[in-house]
C-alpha positions as CSV (number, residue, x, y, z in Angstrom):
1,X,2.3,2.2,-6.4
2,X,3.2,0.3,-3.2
3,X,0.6,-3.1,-2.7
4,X,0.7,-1.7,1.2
5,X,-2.8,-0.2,2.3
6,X,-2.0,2.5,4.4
7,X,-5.6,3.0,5.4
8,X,-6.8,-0.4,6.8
9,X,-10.1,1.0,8.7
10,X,-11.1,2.6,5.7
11,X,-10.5,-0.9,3.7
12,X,-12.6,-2.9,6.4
13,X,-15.4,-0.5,6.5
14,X,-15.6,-0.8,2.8
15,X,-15.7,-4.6,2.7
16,X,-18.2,-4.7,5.3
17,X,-20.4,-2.7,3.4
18,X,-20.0,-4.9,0.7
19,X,-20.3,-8.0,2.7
20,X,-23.9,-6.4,4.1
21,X,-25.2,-5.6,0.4
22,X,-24.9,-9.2,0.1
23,X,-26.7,-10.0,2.8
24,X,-29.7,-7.6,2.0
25,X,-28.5,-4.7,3.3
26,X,-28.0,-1.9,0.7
27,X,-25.9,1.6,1.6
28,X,-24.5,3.4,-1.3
29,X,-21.2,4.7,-1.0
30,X,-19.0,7.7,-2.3
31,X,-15.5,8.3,-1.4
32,X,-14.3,12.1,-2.0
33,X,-10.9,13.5,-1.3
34,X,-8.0,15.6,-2.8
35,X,-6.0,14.3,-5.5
36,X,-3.9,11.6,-4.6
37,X,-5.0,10.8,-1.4
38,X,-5.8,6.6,-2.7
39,X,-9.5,6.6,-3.6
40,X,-8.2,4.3,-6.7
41,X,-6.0,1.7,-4.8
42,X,-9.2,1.3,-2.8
43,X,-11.2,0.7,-5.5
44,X,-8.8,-1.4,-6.6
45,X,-8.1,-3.4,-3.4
46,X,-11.9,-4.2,-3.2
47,X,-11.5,-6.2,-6.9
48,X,-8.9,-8.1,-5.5
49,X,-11.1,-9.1,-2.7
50,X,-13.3,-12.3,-2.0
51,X,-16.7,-11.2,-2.7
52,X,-18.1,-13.7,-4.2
53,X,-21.9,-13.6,-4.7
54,X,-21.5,-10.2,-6.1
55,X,-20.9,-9.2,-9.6
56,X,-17.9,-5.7,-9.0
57,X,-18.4,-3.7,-11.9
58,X,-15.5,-1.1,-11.6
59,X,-15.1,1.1,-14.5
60,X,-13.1,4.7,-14.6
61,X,-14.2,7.7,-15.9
62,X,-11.3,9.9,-17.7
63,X,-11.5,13.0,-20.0
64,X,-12.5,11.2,-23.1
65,X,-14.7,10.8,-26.0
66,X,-18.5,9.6,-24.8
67,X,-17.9,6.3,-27.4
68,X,-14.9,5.2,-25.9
69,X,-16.6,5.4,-22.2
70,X,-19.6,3.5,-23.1
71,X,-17.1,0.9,-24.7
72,X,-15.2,0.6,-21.2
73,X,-18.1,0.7,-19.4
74,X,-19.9,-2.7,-21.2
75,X,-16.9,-4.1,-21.4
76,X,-16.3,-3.6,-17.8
77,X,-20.2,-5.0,-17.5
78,X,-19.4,-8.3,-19.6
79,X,-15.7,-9.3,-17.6
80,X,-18.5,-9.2,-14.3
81,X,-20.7,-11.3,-15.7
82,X,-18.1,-13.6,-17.7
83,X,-15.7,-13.5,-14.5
84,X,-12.6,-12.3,-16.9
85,X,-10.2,-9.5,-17.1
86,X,-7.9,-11.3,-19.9
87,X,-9.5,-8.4,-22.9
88,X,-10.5,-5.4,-23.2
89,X,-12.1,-6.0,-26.7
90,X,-16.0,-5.6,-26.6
91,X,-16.8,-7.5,-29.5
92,X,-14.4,-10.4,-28.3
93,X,-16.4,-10.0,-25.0
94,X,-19.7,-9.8,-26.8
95,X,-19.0,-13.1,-28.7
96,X,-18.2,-14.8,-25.4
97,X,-21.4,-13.7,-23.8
98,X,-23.9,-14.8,-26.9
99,X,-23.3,-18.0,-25.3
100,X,-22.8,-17.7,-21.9
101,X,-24.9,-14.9,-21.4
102,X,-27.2,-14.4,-24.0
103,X,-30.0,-11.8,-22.7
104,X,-27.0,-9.5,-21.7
105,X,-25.0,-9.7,-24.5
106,X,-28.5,-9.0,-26.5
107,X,-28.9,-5.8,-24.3
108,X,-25.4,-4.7,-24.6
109,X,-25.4,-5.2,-28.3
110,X,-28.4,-2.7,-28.8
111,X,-26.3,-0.6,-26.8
112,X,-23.1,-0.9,-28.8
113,X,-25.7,-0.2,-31.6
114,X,-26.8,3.3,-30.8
115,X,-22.8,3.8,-30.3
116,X,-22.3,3.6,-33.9
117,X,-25.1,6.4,-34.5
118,X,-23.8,8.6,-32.1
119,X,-26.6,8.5,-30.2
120,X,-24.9,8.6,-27.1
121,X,-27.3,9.9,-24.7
122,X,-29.6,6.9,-25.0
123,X,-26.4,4.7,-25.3
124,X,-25.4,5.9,-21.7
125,X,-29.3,4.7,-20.6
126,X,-28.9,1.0,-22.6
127,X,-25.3,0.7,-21.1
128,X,-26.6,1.0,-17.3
129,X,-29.9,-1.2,-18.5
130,X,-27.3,-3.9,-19.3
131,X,-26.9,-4.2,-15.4
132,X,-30.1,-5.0,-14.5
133,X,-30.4,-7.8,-17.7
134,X,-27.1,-9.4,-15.8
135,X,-28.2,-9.5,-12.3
136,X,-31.7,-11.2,-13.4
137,X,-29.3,-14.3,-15.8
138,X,-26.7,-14.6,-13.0
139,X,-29.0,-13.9,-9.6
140,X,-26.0,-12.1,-8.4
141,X,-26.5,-8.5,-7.4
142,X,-24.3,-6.1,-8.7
143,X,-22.0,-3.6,-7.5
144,X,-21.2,-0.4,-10.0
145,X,-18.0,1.7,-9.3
146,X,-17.9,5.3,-11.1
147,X,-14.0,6.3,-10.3
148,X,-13.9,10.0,-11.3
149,X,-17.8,10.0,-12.1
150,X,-18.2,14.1,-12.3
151,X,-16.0,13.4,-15.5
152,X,-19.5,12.2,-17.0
153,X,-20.8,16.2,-17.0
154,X,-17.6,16.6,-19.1
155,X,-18.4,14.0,-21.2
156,X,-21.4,15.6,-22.6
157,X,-23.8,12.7,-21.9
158,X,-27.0,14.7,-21.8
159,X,-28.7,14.3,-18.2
160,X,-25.9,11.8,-17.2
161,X,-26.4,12.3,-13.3
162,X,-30.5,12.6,-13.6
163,X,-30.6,9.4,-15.4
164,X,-27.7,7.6,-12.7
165,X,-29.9,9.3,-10.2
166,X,-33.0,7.7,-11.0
167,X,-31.2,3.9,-11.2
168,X,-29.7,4.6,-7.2
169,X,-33.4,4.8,-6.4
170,X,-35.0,2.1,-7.8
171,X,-32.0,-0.7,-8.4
172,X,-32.7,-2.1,-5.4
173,X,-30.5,-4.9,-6.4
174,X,-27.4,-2.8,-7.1
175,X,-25.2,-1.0,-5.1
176,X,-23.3,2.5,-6.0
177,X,-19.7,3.2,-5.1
178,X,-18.7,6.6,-6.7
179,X,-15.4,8.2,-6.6
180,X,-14.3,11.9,-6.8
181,X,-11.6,14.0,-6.8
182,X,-13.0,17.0,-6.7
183,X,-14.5,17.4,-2.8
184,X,-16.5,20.8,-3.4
185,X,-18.2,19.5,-6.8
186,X,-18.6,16.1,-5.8
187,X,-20.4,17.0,-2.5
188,X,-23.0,19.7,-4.5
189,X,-23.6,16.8,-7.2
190,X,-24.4,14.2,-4.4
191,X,-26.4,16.9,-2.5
192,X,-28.5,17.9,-5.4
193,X,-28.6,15.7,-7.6
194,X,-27.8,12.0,-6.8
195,X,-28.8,11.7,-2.8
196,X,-32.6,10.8,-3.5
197,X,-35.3,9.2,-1.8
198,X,-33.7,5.7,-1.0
199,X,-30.8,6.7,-2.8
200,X,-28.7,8.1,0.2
201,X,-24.8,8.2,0.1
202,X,-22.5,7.8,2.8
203,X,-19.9,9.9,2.4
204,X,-16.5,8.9,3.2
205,X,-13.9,11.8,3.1
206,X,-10.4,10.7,2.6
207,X,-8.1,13.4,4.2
208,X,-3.9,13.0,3.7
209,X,-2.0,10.5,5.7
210,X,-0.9,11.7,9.1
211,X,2.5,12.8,9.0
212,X,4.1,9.6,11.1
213,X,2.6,7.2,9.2
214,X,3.9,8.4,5.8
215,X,7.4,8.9,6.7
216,X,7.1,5.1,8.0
217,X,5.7,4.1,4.6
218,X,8.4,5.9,2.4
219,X,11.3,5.3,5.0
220,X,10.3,1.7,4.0
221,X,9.9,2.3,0.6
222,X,13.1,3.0,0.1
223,X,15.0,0.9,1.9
224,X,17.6,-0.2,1.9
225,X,19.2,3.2,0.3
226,X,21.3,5.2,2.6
227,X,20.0,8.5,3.1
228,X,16.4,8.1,3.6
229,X,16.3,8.8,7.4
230,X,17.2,12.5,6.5
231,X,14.9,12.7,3.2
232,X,12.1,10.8,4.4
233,X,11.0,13.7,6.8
234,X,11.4,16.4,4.6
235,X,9.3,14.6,1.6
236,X,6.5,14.2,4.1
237,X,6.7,17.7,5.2
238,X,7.1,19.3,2.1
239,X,4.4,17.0,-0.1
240,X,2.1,16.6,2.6
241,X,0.4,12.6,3.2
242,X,-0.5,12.3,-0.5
243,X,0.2,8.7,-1.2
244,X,0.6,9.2,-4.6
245,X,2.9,12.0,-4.4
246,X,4.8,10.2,-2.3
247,X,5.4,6.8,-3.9
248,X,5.6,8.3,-7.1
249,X,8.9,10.5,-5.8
250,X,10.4,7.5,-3.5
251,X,9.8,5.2,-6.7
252,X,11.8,7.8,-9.1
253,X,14.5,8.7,-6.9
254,X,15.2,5.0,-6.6
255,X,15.2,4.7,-10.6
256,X,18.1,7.5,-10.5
257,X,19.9,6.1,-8.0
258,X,20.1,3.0,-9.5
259,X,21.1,4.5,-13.0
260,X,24.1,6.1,-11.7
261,X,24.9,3.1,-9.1
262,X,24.1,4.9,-6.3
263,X,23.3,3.5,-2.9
264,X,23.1,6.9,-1.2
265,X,20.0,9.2,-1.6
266,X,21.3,12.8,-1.4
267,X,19.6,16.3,-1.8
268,X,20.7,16.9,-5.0
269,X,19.4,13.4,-6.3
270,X,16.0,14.8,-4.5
271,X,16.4,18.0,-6.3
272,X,16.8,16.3,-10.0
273,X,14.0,14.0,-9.3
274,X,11.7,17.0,-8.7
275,X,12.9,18.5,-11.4
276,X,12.6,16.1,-13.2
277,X,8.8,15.2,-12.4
278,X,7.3,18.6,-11.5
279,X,9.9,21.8,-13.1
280,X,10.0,19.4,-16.5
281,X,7.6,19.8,-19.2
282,X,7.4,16.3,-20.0
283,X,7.2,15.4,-16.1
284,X,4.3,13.5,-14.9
285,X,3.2,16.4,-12.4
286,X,4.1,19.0,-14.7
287,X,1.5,17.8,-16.5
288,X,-1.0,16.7,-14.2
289,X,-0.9,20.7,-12.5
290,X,-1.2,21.6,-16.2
291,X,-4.3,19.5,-16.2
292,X,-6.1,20.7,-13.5
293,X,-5.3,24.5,-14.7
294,X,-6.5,24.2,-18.0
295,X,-9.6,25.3,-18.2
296,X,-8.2,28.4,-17.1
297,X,-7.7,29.6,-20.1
298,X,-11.1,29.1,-21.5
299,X,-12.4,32.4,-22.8
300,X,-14.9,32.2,-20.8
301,X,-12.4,32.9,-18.0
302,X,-9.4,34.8,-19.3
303,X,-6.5,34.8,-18.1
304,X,-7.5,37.1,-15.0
305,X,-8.4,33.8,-13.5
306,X,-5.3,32.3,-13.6
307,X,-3.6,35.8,-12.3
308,X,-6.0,35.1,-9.5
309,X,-4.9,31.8,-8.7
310,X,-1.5,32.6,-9.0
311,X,-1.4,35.4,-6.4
312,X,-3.5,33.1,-4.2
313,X,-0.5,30.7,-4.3
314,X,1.7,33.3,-3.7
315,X,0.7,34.3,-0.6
316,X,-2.2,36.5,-0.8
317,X,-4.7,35.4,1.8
318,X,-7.6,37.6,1.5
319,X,-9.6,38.9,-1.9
320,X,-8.3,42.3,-0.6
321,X,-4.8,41.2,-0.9
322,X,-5.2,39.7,-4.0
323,X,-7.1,43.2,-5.4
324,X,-4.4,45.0,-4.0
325,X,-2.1,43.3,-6.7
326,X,-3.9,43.1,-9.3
327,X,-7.0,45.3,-9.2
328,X,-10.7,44.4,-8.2
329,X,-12.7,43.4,-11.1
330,X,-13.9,40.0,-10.3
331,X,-12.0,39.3,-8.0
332,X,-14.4,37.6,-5.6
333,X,-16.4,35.8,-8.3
334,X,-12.9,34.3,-9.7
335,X,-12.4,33.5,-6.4
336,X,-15.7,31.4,-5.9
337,X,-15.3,29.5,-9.1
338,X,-11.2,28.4,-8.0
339,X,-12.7,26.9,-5.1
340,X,-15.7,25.4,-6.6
341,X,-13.1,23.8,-8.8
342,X,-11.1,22.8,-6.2
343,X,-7.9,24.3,-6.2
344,X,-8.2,27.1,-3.7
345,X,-9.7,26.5,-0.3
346,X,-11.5,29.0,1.5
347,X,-11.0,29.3,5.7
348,X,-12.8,32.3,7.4
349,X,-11.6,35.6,5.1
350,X,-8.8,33.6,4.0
351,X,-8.0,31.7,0.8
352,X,-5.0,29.8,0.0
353,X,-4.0,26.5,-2.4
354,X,-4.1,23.4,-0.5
355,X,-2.3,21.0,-2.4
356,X,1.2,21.6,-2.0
357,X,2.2,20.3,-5.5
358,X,0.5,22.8,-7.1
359,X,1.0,25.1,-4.7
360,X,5.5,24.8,-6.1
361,X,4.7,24.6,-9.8
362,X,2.3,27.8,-9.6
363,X,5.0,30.1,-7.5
364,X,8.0,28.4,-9.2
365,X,7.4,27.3,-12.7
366,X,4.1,29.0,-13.8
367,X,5.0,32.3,-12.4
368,X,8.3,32.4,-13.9
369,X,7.0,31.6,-17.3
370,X,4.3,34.4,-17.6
371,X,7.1,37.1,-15.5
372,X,7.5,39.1,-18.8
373,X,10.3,37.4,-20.8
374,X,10.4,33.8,-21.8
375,X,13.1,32.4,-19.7
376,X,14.8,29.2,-20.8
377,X,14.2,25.5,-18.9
378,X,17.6,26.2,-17.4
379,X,16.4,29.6,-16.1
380,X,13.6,28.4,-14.7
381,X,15.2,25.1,-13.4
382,X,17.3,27.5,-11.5
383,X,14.5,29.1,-9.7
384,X,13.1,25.6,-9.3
385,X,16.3,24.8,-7.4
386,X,16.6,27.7,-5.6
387,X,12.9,27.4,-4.0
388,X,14.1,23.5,-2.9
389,X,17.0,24.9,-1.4
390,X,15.6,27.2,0.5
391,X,12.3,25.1,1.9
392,X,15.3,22.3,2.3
393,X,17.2,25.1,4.9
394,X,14.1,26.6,6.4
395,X,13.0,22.9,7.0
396,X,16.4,21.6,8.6
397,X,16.2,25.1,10.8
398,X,12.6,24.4,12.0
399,X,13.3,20.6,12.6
400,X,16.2,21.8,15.4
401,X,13.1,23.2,17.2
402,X,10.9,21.7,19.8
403,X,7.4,22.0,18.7
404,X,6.1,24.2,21.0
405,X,8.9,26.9,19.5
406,X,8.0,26.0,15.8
407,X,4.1,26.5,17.0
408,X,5.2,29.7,19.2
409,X,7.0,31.2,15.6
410,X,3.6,30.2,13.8
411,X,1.6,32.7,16.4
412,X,4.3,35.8,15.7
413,X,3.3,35.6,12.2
414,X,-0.9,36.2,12.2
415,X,-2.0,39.3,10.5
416,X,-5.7,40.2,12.4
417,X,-7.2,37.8,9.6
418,X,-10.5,36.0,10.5
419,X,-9.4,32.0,9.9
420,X,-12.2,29.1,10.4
421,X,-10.2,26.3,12.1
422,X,-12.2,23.0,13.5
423,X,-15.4,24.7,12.5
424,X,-14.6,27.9,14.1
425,X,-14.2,31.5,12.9
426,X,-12.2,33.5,15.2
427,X,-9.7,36.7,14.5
428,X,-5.8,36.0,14.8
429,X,-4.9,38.7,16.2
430,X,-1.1,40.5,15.4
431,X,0.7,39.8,18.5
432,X,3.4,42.0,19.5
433,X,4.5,39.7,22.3
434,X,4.7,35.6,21.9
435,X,7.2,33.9,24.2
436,X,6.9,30.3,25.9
437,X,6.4,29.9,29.8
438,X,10.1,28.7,31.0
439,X,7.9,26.4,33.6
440,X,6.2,23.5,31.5
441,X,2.7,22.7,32.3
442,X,3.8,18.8,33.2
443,X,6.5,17.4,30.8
444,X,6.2,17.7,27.0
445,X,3.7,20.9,27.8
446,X,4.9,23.8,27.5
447,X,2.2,27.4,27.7
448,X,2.3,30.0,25.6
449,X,1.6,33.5,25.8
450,X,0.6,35.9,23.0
451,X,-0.3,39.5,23.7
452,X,-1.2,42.4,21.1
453,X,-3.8,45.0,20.6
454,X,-5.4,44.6,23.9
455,X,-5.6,41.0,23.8
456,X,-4.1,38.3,25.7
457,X,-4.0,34.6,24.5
458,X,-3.1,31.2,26.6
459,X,-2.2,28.1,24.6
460,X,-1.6,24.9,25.9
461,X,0.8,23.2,23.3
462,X,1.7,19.5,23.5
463,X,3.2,17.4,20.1
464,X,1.7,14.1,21.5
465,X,-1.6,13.4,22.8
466,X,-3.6,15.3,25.1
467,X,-6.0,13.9,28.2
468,X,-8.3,15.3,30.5
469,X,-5.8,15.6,33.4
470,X,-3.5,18.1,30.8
471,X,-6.9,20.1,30.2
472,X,-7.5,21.0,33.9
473,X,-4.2,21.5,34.5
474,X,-3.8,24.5,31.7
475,X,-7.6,25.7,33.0
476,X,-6.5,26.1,35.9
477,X,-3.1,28.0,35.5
478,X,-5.6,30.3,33.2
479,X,-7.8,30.9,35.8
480,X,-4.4,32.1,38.6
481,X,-3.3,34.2,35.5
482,X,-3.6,38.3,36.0
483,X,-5.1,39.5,33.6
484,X,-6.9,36.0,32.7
485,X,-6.6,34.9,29.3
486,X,-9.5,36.2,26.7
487,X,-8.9,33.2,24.9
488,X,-8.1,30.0,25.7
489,X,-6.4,27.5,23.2
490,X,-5.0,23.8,23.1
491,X,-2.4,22.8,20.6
492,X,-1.9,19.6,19.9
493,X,0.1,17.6,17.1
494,X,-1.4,14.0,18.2
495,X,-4.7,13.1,19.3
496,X,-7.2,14.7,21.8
497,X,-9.3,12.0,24.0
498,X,-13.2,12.1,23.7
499,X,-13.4,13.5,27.7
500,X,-10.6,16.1,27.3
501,X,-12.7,17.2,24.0
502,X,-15.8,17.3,26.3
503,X,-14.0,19.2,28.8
504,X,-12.3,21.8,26.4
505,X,-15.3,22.5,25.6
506,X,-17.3,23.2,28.7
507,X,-14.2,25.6,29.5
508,X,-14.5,27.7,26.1
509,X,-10.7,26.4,25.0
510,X,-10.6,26.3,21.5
511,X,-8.6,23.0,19.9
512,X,-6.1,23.0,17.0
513,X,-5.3,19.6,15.8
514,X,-2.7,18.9,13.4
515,X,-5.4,19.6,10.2
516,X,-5.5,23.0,11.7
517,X,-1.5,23.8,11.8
518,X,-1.1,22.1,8.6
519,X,-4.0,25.6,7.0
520,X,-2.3,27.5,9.4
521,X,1.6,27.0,7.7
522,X,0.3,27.2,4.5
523,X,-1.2,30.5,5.6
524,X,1.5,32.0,7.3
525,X,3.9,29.5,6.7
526,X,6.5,31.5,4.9
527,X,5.8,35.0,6.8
């Protein structure tokens, strides 16, 4: 992964917080996003920071056994208090810390005790006591970082988050950074659960990376191979502003093209490096999609809930669509517990899968696995290539149009579907007439017109910013329109100013940001 931090505010605001805990001022902290969005480089960034006063315990949570977390986790304990990162042995640590820091090393030892009995509920209350025993030797407060910490339910550790709860409210002298994954679960836990009387959280939602600011990134990544100008856009469009996605593809395509002495980054070479991390058994993605899916086939579930999933990812927006295909038993419980596990999303009557990784190795990989006959990896790699291929064409079509056309396409394809965009519900009506003014509102605005089943829409579009001068403007060509508009919409792939917001607002226009069209293609993308 690149050293660059693509998300600088974020990485000031979490330093100042530190910086404030260690002048008195406690406020919890709990970073929540998709998969791959950079919750662990932050982590990680804030270790490599000067912070000194302040013991940074940082310790990951993974799907393991409860006696090699409790290991990590007083080992991670001990390299705070003995300021080293040089092993990762506990009783090497231990030894060091009989000397250096005897009352903690005494407190972790009767931890490391209980280990050995199995007794790991009361192991997982020691390990946390050990924090308190080193702030009171060193008189430096600490700072405890859970990265994955709803991995501790999975564990098993009996009461994990009632017992974590209870130390947020009354560690007064330690501060909680927690890390998540999993948005929907990690937002009921902190509700519930953790976010207590003195206790509270602020949440910080890390969202993907605007579109402009990835391609920059990777378009710098790999430099100075020929080529990237051209791939750089389409990786962004078709990955979405996952970080990780992203540097893990720029990284491997550079690994090929050095193999075979390359110096010019093709499609094909893109094609094999997908391949070869997503359509690939072995592939890193393969397997972290076969990861997340997993527990799908619990008994519990059945395989009726991966048949859910899967025509979800297909296309079918709405549990009617879904039942349509597959019949209706369960269907809207299955659906409930896909989103409460994160991997379908739920706008309005609509449901669709949001990450875009998934999203590929469901339709092309999955789906051609369970389609009746076991095809062979070159069968399937086939499939995998033709997909590419085509989102590669439909792509290079769409990026000869202006924006307001690609937007204008995007209206011609809603199916009367209730859709919540920027906290709104509203019906998208099936237009039988969508065309673009020929008269721009002022340059780069362009107004469209969408008519259908008695109802007639106005939409400002504009691909860069929008002020309060382009939001009178479009009122008031709404307002000399016969019939006037019944709904008024701006459309906008940059930002909107805090007085044209205001003044949207008091006019009843409704505003799609770039978030919203990025739901709305995966909705009706392919149409």
């Amino acid at each position: 992964m690149t050293s660059t931090n693509l998300r600088p505010e974020l990485a000031h605001r979490l330093s100042q917080r530190l910086t404030a805990f260690r002048d008195g001022f406690r406020q919890n902290l709990a970073l929540i996003g998709p998969p791959g969005t950079g919750k662990t480089f932050q982590l990680q960034q804030l270790l490599l920071g000067d912070h000194r006063g302040l013991l940074l315990i940082y310790c990951p949570v993974y799907r393991e056994s409860c006696r090699t977390f409790l290991s990590r986790l007083l080992c991670s304990v001990l390299q705070a208090g003995l300021s080293r990162q040089d092993s990762q042995d506990l009783q090497e640590l231990l030894a060091d810390a009989d000397t250096r820091l005897p009352h903690t090393a005494a407190a972790a030892r009767a931890a490391d005790g209980l280990l050995s009995r199995r007794a790991y509920g009361e192991a997982f209350n020691r390990t946390l006591d050990t924090i308190p025993a080193l702030t009171r030797e060193t008189g430096r407060a600490a700072v405890l970082m859970l990265d994955e910490f709803l991995y501790l339910d999975v564990l098993g550790l009996g009461h994990a988050f009632h017992e974590l709860g209870k130390r947020v409210m009354t560690w007064p002298s330690t501060q909680f950074i927690l890390a998540s994954s999993l948005p929907y679960q990690a937002t009921s836990i902190l509700r519930e659960r953790l976010q207590l009387l003195f206790g509270q959280f602020e949440l910080l939602t890390l969202e993907t990376l605007e579109a402009r600011v990835a391609a920059a990134w990777i378009r710098h990544e790999l430099d100075p191979l020929d080529g990237s100008h051209t791939l750089t856009p389409f990786l962004v469009h078709w990955l979405g502003g996952y970080p990780w996605y992203l540097a893990v593809w720029s990284r491997r395509m550079r690994e090929l093209a050095m193999l075979r002495g390359q110096q010019t980054l093709s499609r094909e070479l893109l094609f094999e490096t997908s391949w070869d991390l997503l359509g690939r058994p072995e592939g890193i993605f393969h397997q972290w999609c076969r990861s997340r899916v997993e527990f799908l086939a619990h008994p519990k579930q059945g395989v009726r809930a991966m048949e859910v999933l899967l025509q979800v990812a297909e296309g079918a927006r709405t549990a009617s669509a879904v039942s349509a295909r597959i019949g209706r038993a369960g269907v809207v419980g299955i659906l409930q517990l896909l989103a409460e596990a994160d991997l379908v999303e739920r706008r309005g009557t609509c449901w669709f899968v949001p990450d875009p990784l998934l999203r590929c190795w469901l339709t092309n990989v999955v789906s051609v696995q369970r389609a009746g006959t076991v095809p062979d990896d070159a069968a399937v790699q086939r499939r995998f290539d033709a997909h590419l291929s085509a989102l590669w064409d439909r792509w290079q079509a769409a990026s000869r149009q202006a924006f307001p056309e690609r937007v204008s396409k995007l209206f011609g394809s809603f199916q009367d579907e209730m859709v919540l965009l920027s906290s709104k519900t509203g019906r998208l009506p099936k237009f039988e007439r969508v065309e673009l003014l020929a008269t721009p509102i002022r340059p780069g605005a362009m107004c469209l017109i969408a008519e259908g089943d008695g109802r007639h829409w106005a939409a400002a579009i504009s691909e860069g910013d929008v002020d309060e001068a382009l939001v009178s403007q479009f009122d008031a060509l709404c307002r000399a329109r016969s019939p006037r508009p019944s709904r008024k919409l701006l459309v906008t792939g940059g930002a909107v100013e805090d007085n044209a917001s205001l003044l949207a607002k008091s006019t009843s226009m409704w505003v799609w940001r770039g978030e919203d069209l990025s739901v709305l293609q995966a909705l009706y993308g392919d149409a």
